[in-house]
N, C-alpha and C positions, 0 to 999 in steps of 0.2 A: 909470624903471626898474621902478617898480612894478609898472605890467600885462604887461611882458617876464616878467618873475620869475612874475610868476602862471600865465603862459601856460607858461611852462617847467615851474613846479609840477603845475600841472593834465595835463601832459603826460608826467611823472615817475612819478603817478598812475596814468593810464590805462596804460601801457607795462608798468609793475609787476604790475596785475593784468590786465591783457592775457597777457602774457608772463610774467610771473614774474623773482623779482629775480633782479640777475645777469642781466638781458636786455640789455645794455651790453656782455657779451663775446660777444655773435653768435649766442647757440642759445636758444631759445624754454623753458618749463616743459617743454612736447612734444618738446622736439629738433628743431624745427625753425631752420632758417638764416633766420635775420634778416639783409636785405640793405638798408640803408635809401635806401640809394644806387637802388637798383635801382626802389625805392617810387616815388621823385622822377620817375623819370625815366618810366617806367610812366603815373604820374596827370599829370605835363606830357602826352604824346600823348596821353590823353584831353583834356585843356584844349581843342588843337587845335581839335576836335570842337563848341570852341561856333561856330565860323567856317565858313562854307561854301567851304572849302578848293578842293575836288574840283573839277576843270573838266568834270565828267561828269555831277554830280548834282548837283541842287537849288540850281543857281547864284544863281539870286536870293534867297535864303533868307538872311532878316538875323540879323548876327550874334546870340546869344545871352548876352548881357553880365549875365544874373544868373546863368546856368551857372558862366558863368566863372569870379565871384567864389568861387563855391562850391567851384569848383575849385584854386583859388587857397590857399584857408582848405584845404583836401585836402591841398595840398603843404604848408603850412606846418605840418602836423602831423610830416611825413615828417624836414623840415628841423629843424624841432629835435628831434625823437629823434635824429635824426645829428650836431647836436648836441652833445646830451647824452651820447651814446656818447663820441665824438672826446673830450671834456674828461674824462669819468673815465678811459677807457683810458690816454689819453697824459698826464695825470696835470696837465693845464692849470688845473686851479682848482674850486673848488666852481659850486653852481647860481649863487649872489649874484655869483661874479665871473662867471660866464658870460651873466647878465642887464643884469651893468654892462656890459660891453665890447659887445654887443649894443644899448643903448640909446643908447649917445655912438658908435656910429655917423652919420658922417652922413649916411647914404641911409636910417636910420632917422630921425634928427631931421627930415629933410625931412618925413618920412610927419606931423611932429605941424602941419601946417598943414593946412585945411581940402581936402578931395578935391576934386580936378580933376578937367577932364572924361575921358570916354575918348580913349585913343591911337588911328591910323588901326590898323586893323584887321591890316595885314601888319607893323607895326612890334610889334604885338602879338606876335604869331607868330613872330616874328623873336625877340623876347625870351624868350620859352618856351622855343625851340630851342637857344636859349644856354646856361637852365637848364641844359637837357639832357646839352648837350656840359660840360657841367663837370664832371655826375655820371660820363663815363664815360669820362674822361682815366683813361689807362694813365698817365699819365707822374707821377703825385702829386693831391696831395686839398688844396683848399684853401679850407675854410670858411670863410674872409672872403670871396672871390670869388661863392660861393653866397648868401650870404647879402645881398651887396651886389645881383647880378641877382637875388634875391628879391623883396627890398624895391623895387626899380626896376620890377620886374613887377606889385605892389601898385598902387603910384602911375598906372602905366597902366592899369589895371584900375576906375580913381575910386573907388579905397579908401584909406582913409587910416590913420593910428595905432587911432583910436577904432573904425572900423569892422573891422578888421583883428582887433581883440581881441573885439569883438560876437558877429561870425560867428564866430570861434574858440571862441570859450565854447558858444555855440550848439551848433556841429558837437561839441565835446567831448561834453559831455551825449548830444547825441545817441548817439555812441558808444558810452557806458554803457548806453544805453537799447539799442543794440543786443544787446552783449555779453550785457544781464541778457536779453534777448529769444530768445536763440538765434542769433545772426549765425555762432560759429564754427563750430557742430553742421552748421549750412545749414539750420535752418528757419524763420529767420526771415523776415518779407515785407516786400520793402523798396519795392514801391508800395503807395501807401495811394490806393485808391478812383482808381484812374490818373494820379496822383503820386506823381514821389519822396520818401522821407521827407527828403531833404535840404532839396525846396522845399516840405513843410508847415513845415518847421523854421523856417525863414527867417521864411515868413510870420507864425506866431506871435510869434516871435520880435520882427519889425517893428511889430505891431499892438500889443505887451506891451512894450514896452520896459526895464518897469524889474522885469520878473518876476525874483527870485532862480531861480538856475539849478536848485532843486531842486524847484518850482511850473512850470518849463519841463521839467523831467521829469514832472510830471504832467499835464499838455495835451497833451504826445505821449503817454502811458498814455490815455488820455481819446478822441484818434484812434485809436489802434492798438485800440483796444476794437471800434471800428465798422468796421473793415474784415472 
């Protein structure tokens, strides 16, 4: 439960001052409409995109299985703000009971064994697409469902509990670092030297393993200088 809870915290956090409190009932500090549902579904058909889908373009082009993760760690920002929404709106529980119910899942307990390898490539696709059609049933909402192909899309992806919370922490900070950078104004630059900051992040990240996340904000301050 503990790195659920943290991930939820740390995303309770970013959301607040992203957004502003009271981002849980649907309209941003700015007034804008917060759709989280729509987030999901959005950064899943990006996912797509690490695969060479297209039978027109670059068919031989192998897949992209560190995008993906990255992408992955994207949506699970999405899903637990939606969430976090769903349990205070509908009045389900606090964060600690949304961490427990979340952790004795067992398509989460599976995630605490050691990462396997990756899934075939269309099985992958196939499971994204599912995400997808969940977030955008007219017919009802059901965050168990989501959150069950979540974690299933994890485990295909050769992520596991520990990695799943890594790159999470990672991408958080990251986020901050955008935030304080200028991300919502639009000026801030999000290649570094013909990289994403997503895959410098990782890579510090991989090389630092045991940096506190506030010394991984300053390694990216440290790149972002030299661009």
């Amino acid at each position: 439960m503990d790195k659920i809870l943290q991930m939820l915290l740390l995303q309770q956090q970013l959301n607040d001052a992203t957004n502003g409190e009271n981002w849980e009932e649907g309209i941003t500090k700015n007034g804008k409409t917060i759709n989280w549902k729509r987030c999901i579904y959005m950064e899943c058909a990006e996912m797509i995109d690490s695969f060479a889908w297209k039978h027109w373009k670059s068919i031989a082009k192998e897949p992209d299985w560190e995008n993906l993760k990255i992408e992955v760690v994207d949506v699970w920002h999405f899903v637990m703000s939606e969430a976090l929404r769903d349990y205070r709106t509908n009045f389900r529980g606090s964060i600690e009971d949304l961490a427990l119910n979340i952790s004795e899942m067992p398509c989460y307990q599976e995630l605490k064994a050691p990462a396997g390898p990756y899934a075939d490539v269309d099985d992958v696709m196939a499971k994204v697409e599912e995400l997808m059609i969940d977030t955008l049933r007219r017919d009802g909402f059901d965050l168990n469902i989501i959150l069950k192909n979540f974690f299933e899309l994890v485990k295909m992806s050769s992520l596991n509990a520990e990695s799943l919370y890594r790159l999470y922490v990672g991408k958080n900070i990251l986020n901050q670092f955008r935030q304080d950078h200028g991300y919502k104004e639009g000026s801030y630059t999000k290649v570094w030297n013909g990289e994403e900051d997503n895959v410098v992040m990782k890579r510090i990240w991989d090389e630092n393993g045991e940096l506190k996340p506030q010394a991984l904000y300053k390694e990216l301050q440290k790149r972002y200088d030299l661009i």
